[in-house]
N, C-alpha and C positions, 0 to 999 in steps of 0.2 A: 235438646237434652238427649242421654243417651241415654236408649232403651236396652244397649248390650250387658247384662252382668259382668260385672268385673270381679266378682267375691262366687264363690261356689258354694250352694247350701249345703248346709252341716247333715239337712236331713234326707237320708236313703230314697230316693224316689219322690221327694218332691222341691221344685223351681227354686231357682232362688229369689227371695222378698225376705222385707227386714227381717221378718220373724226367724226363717231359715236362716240366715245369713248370721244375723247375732246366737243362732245356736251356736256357734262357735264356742261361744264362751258362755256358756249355761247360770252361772254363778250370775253376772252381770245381765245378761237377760231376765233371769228372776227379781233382780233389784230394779232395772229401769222399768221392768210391768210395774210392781208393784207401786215406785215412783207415778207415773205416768197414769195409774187407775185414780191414784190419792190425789191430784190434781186434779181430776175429772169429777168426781165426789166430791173435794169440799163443798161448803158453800158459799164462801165468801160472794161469788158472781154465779151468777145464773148461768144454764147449762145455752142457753141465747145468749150471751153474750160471750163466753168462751169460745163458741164456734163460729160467730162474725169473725171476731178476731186470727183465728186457725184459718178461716178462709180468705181472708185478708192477705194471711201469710203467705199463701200456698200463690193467691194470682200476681204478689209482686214478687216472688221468688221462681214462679213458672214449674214449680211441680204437680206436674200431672197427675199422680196419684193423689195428693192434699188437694188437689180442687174437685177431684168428682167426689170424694168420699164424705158422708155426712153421719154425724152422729144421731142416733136415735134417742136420746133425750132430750137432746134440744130441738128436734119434729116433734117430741110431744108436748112441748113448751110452745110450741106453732111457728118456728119457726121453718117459712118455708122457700122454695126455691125461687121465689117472684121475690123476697127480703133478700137473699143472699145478690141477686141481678143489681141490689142497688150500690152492695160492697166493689165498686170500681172507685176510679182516683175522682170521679165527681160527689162522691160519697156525702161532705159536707152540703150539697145544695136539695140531698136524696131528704125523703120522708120518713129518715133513722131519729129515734128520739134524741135528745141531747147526751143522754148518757153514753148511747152506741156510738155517737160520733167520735165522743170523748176517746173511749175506749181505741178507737180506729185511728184515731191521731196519735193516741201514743204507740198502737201498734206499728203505725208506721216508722215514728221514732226508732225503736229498737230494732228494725229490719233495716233501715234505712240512714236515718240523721240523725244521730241522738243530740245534736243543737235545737232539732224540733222539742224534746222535752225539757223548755224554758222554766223557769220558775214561775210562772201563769201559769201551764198544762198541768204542774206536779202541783197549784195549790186547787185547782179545779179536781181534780182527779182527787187527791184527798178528802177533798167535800163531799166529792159525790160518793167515791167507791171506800171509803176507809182507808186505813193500815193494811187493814187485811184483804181487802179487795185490789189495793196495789200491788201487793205482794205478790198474789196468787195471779195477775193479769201478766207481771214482771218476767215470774218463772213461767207461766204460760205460754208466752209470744217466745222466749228464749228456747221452751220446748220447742214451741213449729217451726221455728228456724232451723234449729238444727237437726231435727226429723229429716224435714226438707230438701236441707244441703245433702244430708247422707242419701238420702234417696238418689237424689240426684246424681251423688258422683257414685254411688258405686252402682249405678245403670239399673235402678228398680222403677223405673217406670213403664209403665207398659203405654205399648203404642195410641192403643184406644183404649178407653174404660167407659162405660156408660156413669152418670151419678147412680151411686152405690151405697144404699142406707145401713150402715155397723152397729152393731149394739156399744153405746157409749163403755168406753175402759173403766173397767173400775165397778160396772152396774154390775145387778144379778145375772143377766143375759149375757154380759162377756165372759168368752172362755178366752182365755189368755195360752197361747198356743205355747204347746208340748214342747221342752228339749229336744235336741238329739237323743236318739238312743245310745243307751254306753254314755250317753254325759253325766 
């Protein structure tokens, strides 16, 4: 993956990563935060099973930033880095409840097969997670996907990262980074 920036941040004196980089267009940066907090706040799924799913994403799409980064409400849900070790492709035989598996199969679906989301998956998934828990897992996986890809192609990954705990988007504790100035 490339770690070279291919995009120039928008802000004076600092690197370019997403946040910089979509200053660009300030407008659209304000909406996809704002997007992207409400996703993380609903409730339809637990703040544990949003981020299985996000790091699901992150290790079958190989972005390096989405696999060290963890969000902070879902550590305080207990979810911790010995649960996330079991999110690899043997996941179905790991000691993930039924519901997380569920959730893990159809994330895979959408990053991967979407033949894997048969009419069995989508009437399991309905039982277990709702309407509204479908929905929000749907847009969900669709977010880290395409997070992901952009990270990736426009070279924000940095070389090393250690795991790195964020204040979940959308909580009291996120600050949701500044425009450009003059934007």
């Amino acid at each position: 993956m490339s770690t070279v920036p291919r995009v120039p941040s928008a802000v004076p004196g600092q690197p370019p990563a997403f946040h910089t980089v979509l200053a660009h267009a300030p407008g659209i940066q304000a909406r996809f935060a704002s997007l992207y907090g409400a996703f993380w706040m609903d409730s339809a799924l637990r703040q544990r099973e949003k981020e299985l799913a996000r790091i699901r994403n992150a290790r079958v799409t190989a972005c390096g930033f989405c696999r060290q980064v963890r969000f902070s409400l879902a550590r305080d849900e207990g979810l911790d880095e010995a649960t996330l070790d079991l999110v690899t492709d043997g996941y179905l035989e790991a000691p993930l409840s039924d519901r997380e598996k569920l959730i893990l199969r159809y994330t895979d679906a959408i990053i991967g097969d979407p033949e894997r989301a048969d009419p069995e998956l989508g009437r399991a998934l309905r039982a277990e997670l709702g309407e509204a828990g479908l929905a929000e897992l749907t847009l969900g996986v669709g977010l880290f996907l395409g997070l992901a890809k952009v990270l990736i192609t426009l070279g924000l990954e940095p070389e090393a990262m250690p795991v790195t705990v964020l204040p979940t988007p959308g909580s009291s504790a996120y600050r949701a980074p500044a425009p450009a100035p003059g934007s």
